[in-house]
Phi, psi and omega in degrees: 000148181291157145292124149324136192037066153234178188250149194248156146281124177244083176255173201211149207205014211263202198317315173326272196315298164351305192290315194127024178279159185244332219243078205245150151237131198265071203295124151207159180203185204224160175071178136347305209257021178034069162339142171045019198283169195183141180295116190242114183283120190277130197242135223276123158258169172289297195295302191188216180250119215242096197236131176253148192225195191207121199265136211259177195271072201227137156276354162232175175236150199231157181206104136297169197210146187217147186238130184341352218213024176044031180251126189286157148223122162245026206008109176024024173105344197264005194030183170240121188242163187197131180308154145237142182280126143317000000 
């Protein structure tokens, strides 16, 4: 799990790219009410598509993914969450 500030790497290899998307985003935000959320342009690797952030003083960082064409991966409505350590 991330640190308060500390910076994550997010990479990603899921559904999107597979379908044939060129074009990924990475929606976070922080908490419940996904605080500050804001789009983050992904950027295409050897490992997948790689965006780095700054993990904010929240308990959790929350991430959904997105393709230039609005089709989502939220894993199934449940996003991809992650504690953040205090």
């Amino acid at each position: 799990n991330p640190e308060v500030y500390e910076h994550v790497t997010i990479v990603y290899n899921g559904l999107l790219p597979k379908a044939g998307a060129t074009e990924i985003f990475a929606r976070v935000g922080f908490g419940q009410d996904w605080q500050g959320a804001n789009d983050v342009r992904m950027i295409k690797t050897k490992s997948g598509y790689e965006a780095t952030i700054t993990a904010a003083n929240a308990e959790s960082l929350n991430v959904a993914f997105k393709d230039g064409f609005n089709n989502w991966d939220n894993n199934s409505g449940s996003n991809y969450v992650f504690n953040i350590e205090q």
